[in-house]
VEXDREN-2710 file (C-alpha; in Angstrom, 1 decimal):
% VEXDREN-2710
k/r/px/py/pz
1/UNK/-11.0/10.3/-7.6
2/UNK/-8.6/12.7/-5.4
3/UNK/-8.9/12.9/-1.5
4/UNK/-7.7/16.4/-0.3
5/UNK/-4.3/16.5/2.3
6/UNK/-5.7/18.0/5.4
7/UNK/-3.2/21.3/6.5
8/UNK/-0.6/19.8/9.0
9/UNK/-0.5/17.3/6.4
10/UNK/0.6/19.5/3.6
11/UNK/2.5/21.3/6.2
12/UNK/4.8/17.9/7.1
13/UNK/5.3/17.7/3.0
14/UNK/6.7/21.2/2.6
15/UNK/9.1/21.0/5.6
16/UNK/10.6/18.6/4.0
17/UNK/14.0/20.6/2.5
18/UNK/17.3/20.7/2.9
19/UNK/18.1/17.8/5.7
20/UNK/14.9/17.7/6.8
21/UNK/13.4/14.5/6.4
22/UNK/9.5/14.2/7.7
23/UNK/9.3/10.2/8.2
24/UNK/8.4/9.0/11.2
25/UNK/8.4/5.0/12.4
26/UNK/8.2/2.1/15.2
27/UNK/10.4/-0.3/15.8
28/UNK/9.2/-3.8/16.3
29/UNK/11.0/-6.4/18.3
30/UNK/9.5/-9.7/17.4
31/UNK/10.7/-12.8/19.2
32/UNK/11.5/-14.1/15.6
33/UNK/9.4/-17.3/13.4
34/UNK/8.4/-17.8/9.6
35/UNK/5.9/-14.8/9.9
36/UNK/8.5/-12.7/8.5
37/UNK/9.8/-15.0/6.0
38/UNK/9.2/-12.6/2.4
39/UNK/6.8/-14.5/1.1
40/UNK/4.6/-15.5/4.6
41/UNK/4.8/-11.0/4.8
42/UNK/4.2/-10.5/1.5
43/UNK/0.9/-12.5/2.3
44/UNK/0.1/-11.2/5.5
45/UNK/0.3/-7.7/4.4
46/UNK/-2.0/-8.1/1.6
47/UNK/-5.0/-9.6/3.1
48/UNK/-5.2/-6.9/5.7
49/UNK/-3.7/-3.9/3.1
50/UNK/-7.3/-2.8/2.2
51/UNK/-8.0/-1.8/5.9
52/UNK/-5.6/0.6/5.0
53/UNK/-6.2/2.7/1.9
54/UNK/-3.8/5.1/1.9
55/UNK/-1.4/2.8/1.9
56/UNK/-2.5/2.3/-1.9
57/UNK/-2.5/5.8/-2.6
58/UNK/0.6/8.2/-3.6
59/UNK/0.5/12.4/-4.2
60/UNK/-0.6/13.9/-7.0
61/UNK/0.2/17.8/-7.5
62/UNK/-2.7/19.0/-9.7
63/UNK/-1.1/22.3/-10.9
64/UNK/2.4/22.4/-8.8
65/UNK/3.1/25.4/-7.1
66/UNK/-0.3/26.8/-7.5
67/UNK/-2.6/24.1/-6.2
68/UNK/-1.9/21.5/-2.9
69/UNK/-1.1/18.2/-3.6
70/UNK/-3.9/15.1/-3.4
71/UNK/-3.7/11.6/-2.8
72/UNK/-4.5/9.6/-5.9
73/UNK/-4.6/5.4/-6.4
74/UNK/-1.5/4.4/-7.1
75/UNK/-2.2/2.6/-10.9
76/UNK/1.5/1.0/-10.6
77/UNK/1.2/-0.5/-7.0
78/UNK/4.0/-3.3/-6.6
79/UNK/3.8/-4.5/-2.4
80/UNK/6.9/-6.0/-3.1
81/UNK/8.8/-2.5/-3.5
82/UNK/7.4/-1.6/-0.1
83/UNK/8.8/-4.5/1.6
84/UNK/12.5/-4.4/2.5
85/UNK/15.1/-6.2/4.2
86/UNK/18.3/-5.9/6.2
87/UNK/20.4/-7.4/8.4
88/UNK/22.9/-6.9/11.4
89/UNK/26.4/-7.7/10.9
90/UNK/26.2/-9.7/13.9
91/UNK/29.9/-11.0/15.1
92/UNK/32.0/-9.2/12.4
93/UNK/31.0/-5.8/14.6
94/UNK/32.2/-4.8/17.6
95/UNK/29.2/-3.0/18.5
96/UNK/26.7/-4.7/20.6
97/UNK/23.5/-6.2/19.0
98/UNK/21.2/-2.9/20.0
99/UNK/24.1/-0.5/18.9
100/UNK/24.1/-2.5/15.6
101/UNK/20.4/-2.6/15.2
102/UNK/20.8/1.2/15.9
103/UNK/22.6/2.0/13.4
104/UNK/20.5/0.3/11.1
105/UNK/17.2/2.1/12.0
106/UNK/19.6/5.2/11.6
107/UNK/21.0/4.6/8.1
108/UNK/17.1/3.8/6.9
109/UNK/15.4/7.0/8.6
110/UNK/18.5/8.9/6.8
111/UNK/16.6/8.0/3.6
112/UNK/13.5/10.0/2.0
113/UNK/10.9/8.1/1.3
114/UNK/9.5/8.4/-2.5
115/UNK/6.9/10.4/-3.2
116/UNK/6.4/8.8/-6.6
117/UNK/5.3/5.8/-4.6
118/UNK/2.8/5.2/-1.7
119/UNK/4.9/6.9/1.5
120/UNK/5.4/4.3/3.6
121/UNK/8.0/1.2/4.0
122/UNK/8.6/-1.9/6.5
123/UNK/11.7/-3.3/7.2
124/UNK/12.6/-6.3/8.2
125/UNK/15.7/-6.7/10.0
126/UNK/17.1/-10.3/11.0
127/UNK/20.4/-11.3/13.4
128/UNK/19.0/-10.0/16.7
129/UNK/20.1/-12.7/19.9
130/UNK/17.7/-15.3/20.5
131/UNK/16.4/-15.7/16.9
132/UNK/14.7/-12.5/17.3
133/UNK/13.5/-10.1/14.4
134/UNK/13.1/-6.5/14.5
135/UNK/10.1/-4.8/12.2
136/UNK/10.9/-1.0/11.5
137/UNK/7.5/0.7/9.9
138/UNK/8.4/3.7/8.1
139/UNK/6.0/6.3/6.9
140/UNK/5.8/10.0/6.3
141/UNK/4.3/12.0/8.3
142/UNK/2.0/13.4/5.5
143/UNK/0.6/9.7/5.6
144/UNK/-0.3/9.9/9.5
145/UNK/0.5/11.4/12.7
146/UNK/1.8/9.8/15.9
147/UNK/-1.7/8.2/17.3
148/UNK/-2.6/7.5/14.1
149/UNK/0.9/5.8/14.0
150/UNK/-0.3/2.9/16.4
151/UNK/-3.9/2.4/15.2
152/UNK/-2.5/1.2/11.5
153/UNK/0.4/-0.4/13.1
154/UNK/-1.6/-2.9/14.8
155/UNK/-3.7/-3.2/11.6
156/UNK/-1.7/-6.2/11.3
157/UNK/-0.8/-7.7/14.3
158/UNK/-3.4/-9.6/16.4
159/UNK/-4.8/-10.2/20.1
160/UNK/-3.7/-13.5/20.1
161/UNK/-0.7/-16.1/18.7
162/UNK/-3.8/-17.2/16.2
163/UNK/-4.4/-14.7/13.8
164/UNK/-7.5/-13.6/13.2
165/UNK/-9.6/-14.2/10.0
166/UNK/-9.9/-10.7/8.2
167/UNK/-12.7/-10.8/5.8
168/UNK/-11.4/-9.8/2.3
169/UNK/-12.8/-7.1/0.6
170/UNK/-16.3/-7.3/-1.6
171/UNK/-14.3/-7.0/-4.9
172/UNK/-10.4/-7.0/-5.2
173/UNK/-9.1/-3.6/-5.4
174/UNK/-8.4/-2.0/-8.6
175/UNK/-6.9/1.9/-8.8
176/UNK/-9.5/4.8/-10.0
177/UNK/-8.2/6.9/-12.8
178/UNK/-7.1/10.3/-11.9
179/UNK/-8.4/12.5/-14.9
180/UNK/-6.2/16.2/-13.9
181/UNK/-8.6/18.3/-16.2
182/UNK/-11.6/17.2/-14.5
183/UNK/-10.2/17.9/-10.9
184/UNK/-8.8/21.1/-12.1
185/UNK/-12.5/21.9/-13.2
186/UNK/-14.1/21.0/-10.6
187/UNK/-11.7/22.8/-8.4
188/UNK/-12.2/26.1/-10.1
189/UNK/-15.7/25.9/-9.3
190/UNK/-15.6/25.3/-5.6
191/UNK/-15.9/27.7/-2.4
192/UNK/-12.6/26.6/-1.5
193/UNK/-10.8/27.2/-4.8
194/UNK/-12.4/30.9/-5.0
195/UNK/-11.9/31.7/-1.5
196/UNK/-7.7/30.7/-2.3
197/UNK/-7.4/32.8/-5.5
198/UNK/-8.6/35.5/-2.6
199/UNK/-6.2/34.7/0.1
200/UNK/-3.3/35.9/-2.7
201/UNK/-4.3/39.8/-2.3
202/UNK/-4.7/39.1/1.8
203/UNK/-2.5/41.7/2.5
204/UNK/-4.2/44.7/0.8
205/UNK/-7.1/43.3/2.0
206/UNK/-6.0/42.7/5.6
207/UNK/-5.3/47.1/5.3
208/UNK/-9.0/47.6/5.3
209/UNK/-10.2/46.1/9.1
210/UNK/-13.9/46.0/7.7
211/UNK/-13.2/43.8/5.2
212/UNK/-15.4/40.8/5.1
213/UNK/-13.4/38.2/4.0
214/UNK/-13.0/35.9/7.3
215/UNK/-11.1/33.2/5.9
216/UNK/-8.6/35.9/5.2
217/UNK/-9.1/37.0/8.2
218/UNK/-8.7/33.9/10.3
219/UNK/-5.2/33.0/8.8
220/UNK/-3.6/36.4/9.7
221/UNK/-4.8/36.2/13.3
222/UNK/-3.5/32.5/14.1
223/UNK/0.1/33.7/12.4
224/UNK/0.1/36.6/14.8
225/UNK/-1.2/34.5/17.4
226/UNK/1.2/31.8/17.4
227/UNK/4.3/34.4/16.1
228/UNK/3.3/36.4/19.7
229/UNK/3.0/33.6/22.1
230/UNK/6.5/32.4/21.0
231/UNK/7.6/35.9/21.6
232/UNK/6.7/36.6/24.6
233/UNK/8.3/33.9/26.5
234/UNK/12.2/34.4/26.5
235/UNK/14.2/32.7/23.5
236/UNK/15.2/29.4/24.0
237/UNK/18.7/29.0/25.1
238/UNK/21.4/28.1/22.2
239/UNK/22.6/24.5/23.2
240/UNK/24.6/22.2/21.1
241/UNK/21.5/20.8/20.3
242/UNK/21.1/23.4/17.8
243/UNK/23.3/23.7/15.1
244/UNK/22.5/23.1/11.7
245/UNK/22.1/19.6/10.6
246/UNK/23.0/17.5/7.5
247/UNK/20.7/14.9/5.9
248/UNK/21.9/11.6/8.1
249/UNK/20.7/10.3/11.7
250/UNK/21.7/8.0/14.4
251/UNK/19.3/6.2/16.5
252/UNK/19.4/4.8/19.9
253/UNK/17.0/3.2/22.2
254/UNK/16.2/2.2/25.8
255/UNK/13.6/0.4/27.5
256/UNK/12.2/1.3/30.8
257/UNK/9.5/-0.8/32.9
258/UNK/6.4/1.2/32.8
259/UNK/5.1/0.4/37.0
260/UNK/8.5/1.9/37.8
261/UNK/7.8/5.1/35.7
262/UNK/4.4/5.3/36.8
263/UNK/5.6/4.8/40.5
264/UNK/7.9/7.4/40.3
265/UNK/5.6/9.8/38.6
266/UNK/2.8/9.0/41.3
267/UNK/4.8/9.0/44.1
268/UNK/6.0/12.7/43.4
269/UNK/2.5/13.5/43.1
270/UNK/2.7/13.8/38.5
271/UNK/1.8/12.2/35.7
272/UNK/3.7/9.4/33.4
273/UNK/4.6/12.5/31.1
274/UNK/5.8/14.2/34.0
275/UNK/8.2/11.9/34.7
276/UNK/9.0/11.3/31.0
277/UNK/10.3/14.6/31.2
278/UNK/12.0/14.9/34.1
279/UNK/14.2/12.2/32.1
280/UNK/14.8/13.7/29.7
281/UNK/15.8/16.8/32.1
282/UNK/17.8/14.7/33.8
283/UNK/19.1/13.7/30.5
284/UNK/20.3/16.6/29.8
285/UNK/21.4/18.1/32.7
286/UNK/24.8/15.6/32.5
287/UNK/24.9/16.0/28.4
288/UNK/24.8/19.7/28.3
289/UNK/27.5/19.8/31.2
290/UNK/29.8/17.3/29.5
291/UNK/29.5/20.0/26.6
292/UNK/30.6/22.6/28.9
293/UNK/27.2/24.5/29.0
294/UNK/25.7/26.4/32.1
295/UNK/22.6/24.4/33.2
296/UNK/20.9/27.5/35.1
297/UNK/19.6/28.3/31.8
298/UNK/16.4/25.8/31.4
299/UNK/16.2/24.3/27.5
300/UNK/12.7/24.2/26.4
301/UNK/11.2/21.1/24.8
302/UNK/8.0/21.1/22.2
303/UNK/5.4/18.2/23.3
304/UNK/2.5/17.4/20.7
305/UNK/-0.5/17.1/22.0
306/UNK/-3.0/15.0/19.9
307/UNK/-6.6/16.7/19.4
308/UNK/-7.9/14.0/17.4
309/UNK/-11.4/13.2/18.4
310/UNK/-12.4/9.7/19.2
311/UNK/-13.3/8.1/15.7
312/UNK/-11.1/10.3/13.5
313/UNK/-9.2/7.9/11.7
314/UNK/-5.7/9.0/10.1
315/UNK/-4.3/12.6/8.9
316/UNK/-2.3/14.6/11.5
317/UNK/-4.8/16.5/14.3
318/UNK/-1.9/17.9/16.3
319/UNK/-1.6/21.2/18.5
320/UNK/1.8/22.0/20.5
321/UNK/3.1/23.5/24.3
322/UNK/6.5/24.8/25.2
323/UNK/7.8/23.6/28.7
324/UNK/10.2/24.5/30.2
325/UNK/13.1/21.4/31.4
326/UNK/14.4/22.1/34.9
327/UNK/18.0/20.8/34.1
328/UNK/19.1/22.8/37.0
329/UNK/17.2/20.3/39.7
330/UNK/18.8/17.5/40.1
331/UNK/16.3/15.6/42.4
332/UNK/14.3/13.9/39.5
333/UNK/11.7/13.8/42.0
334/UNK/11.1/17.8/42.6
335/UNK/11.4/17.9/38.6
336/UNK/8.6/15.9/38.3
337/UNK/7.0/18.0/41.0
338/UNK/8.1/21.6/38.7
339/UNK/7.0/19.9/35.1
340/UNK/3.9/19.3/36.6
341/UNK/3.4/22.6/38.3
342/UNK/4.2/24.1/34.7
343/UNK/2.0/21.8/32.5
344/UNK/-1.3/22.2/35.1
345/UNK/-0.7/25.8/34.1
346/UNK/-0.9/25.6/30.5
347/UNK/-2.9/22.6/29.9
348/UNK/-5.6/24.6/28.8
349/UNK/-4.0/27.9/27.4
350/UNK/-4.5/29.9/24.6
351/UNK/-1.1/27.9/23.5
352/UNK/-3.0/25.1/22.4
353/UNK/-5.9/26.9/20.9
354/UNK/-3.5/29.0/18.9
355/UNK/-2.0/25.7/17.6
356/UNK/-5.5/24.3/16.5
357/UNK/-6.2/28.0/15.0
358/UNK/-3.3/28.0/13.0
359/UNK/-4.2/24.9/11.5
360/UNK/-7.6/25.4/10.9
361/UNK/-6.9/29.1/9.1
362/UNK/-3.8/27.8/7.0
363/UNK/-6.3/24.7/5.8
364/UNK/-7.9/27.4/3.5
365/UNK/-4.4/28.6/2.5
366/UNK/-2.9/27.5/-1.1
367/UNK/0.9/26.7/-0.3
368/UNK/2.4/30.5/-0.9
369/UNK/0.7/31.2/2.5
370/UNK/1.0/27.8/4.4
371/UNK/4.9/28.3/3.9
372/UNK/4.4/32.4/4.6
373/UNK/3.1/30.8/8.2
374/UNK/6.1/29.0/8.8
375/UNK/8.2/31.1/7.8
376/UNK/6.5/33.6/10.4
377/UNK/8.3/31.4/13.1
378/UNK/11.8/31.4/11.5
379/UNK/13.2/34.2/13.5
380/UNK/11.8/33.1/17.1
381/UNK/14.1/30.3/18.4
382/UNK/11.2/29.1/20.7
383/UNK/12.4/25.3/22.1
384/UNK/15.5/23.2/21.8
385/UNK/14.2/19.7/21.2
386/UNK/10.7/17.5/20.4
387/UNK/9.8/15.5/23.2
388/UNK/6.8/12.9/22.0
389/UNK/5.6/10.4/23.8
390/UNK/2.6/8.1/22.5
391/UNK/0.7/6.2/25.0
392/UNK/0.6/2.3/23.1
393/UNK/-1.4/-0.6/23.9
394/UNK/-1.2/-2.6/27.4
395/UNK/-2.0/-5.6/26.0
396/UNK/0.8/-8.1/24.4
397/UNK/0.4/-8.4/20.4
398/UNK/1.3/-11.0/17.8
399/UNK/2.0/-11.5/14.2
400/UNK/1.5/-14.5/12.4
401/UNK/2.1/-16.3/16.0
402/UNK/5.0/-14.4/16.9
403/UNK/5.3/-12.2/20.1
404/UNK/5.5/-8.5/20.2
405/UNK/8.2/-8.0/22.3
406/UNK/9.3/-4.5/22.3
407/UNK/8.7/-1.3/20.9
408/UNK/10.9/2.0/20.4
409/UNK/9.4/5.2/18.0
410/UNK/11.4/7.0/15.7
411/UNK/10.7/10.6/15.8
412/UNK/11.7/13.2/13.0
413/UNK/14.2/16.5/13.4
414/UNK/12.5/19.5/12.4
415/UNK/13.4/22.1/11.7
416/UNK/17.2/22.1/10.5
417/UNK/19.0/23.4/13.6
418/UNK/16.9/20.6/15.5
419/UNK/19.6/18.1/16.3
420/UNK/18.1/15.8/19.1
421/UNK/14.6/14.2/19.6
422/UNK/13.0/12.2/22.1
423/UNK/10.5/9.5/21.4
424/UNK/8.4/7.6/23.9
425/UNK/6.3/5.1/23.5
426/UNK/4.5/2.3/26.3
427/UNK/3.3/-1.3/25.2
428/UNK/2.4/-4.2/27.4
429/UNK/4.3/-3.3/30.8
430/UNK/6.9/-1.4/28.8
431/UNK/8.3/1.4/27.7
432/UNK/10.5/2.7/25.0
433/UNK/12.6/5.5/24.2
434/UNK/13.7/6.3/21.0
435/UNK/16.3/9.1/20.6
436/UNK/16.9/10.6/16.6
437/UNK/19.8/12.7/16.2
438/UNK/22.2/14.9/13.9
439/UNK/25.1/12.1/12.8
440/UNK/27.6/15.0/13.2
441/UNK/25.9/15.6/17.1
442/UNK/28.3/17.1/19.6
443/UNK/28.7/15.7/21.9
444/UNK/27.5/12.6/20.2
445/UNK/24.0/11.0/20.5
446/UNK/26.3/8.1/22.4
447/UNK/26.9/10.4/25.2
448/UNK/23.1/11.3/25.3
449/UNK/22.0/7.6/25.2
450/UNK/24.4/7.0/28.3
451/UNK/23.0/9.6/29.6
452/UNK/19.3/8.5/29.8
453/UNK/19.9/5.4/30.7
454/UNK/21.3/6.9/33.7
455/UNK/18.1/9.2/34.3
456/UNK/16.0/6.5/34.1
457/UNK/17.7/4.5/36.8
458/UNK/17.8/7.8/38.7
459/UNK/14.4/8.4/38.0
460/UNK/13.2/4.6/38.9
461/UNK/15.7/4.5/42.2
462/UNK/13.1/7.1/44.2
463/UNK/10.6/4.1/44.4
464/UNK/12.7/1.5/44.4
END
């Protein structure tokens, strides 16, 4: 009756202290109609929620503290509570409409989602020009990682302004019953259970280099694995992207054509994520001078890399690379040529294998040692900011008859001296950047958005 968290799952739960808050999202823009009237959603969601089944599910701690959490039917599941609305102030702000539908996005990814309830939200949010209608699709990371992100996101739009005609379920869903004391019995009897009651005495076992207790084993070599390969390369560079944050974001966003990116990026002889990040390079070459900061010192960014294989369906399958940003170029052409000097030569290093290692050892791990591996990290100040982008669907999309527009991700801070994210993500000739940030950023996430909109152009401008 209980379906088992995989380990970057349960990892994405316990980061989530202090200000850290592990949702991630999508905005929508939706060129507006009665699709997103409450009740026209309501329906729309519902024939199409048991394509989804975790979005009927919420956690379940079998013994807390001692055993990992599990995802159980949620026996009091009301759609309605998942559903929410909001609007822009429209003329009674000075902002403009994007800095007010920022804002908005901001306030709601400020909030933790409930963990006593399915872990996911939509948003509707009404008084964009033009009658248009943004969608904001929130949802912890526990639930699902970035790729997995757009697969259930386009659970329910469709190919074309008819909708298609989902076949409902065989019977209508009803929750299972969690019974605790069976699951704790049926625990204490499994290879996994015994094999964590043994990963508690690890270290006196680890003493003894002939011990034959590989699971053991395993997660103390991807700790000193990963640990090593972070220290090896010089610290990252203390920025004002780094200071401790507080529990509330702000958001902005940008759209690019994706022909000019790609242009660029072939034209200097990289790929689309090369040029992503000479953007955000060139972002932060004029940020980190307006702050005063030397840029012959090169921040380094943290890209996921997805290692999902083709049919895995949900759950987070995610390994990481450091790069370093060339802030001191400022020909976003040559830093498109660097970034992909750099990424050719680590594409397929032990960096990666390490990140799948870790996650594969620390699966076997109760959470005492999942956290001990994190906290294995904490002294190694290894990148300055996440830069994630999510290649999206080239096709246009609909729902209910109304036209996908736009889309911008929302990317989480982690961990709490994390104050700046960059999201990417392309759909149908576009593409959209999301920035998260620190509310108390400084210089604020303004200056930043300014500032990659001027990168972009910069970046766009060597093909024009």
């Amino acid at each position: 009756m209980a379906q088992e968290l995989s380990a970057a799952d349960r990892s994405s739960l316990s980061a989530e202290q202090g200000p850290i808050t592990m949702a991630i999202g999508g905005v929508m823009v939706f060129e507006g109609g009665r699709a997103f009237q409450q009740e026209v959603l309501l329906e729309r969601v519902s024939s199409r929620l048991h394509l989804i089944p975790k979005y009927r599910k919420r956690l379940q701690a079998p013994a807390p503290g001692v055993l990992n959490p599990v995802w159980v039917d949620d026996r009091g599941f009301d759609l309605s509570y998942h559903l929410r609305r909001a609007s822009l102030p429209g003329p009674a702000s000075d902002a403009s409409p994007a800095e007010q539908l920022s804002a908005v996005i901001g306030a709601e990814m400020s909030r933790r989602l409930d963990r006593t309830r399915p872990l996911w939200e939509l948003t509707v949010i009404d008084g964009l020009p033009a009658g248009r209608v943004a969608l904001l699709t929130k949802m912890h990371h526990a639930l699902v990682d970035g790729m997995g992100a757009v697969d259930i996101g386009t659970v329910l739009l469709d190919p074309t302004p008819e909708p298609l005609v989902i076949p409902p379920p065989d019977q209508p869903w009803a929750p299972e019953a969690y019974d605790r004391r069976r699951h704790l019995t049926k625990l204490g009897l499994s290879p996994a259970m015994q094999a964590g009651r043994m990963v508690f005495d690890s270290i006196d076992r680890a003493r003894n280099p002939r011990a034959p207790l590989k699971m053991a084993n395993d997660l103390l070599k991807a700790t000193e694995l990963v640990t090593e390969l972070a220290r090896q390369r010089p610290a990252a560079p203390m920025t004002p992207l780094n200071e401790a944050i507080g529990p509330n974001r702000r958001y902005a966003l940008h759209r690019a054509r994706l022909t000019d990116v790609k242009g660029a990026a072939k034209a200097a002889g990289g790929t689309i994520n090369d040029a992503i990040l000479s953007v955000v390079a060139g972002t932060l070459r004029r940020y980190l001078e307006d702050a005063g900061v030397d840029v012959r010192s090169s921040p380094v960014a943290l890209i996921p890399v997805s290692v999902r294989k083709p049919g895995e369906e949900g759950g987070n399958r995610i390994s990481t690379v450091l790069i370093d940003l060339p802030v001191h170029e400022a020909d976003p052409a040559e830093r498109i040529r660097i970034i992909n000097a750099a990424m050719l030569e680590i594409k397929d290093s032990a960096a990666v294998r390490a990140g799948a290692l870790a996650v594969a050892a620390s699966g076997w791990a109760p959470p005492l040692v999942s956290s001990g591996l994190a906290r294995a990290m904490g002294g190694v100040r290894a990148f300055n900011l996440v830069v994630s982008n999510v290649p999206g669907p080239q096709t246009t999309f609909f729902m209910n008859g109304s036209k996908l527009l736009e889309v911008y991700p929302c990317v989480p801070l982690n961990p709490s001296n994390q104050g700046l994210n960059v999201g990417v993500i392309s759909y149908d000739g576009g593409m959209g950047f999301g920035l998260m940030a620190d509310r108390d950023l400084d210089p604020p996430l303004a200056v930043a958005a300014a500032h990659l909109r001027t990168a972009v152009d910069e970046l766009t401008a060597t093909v024009a």
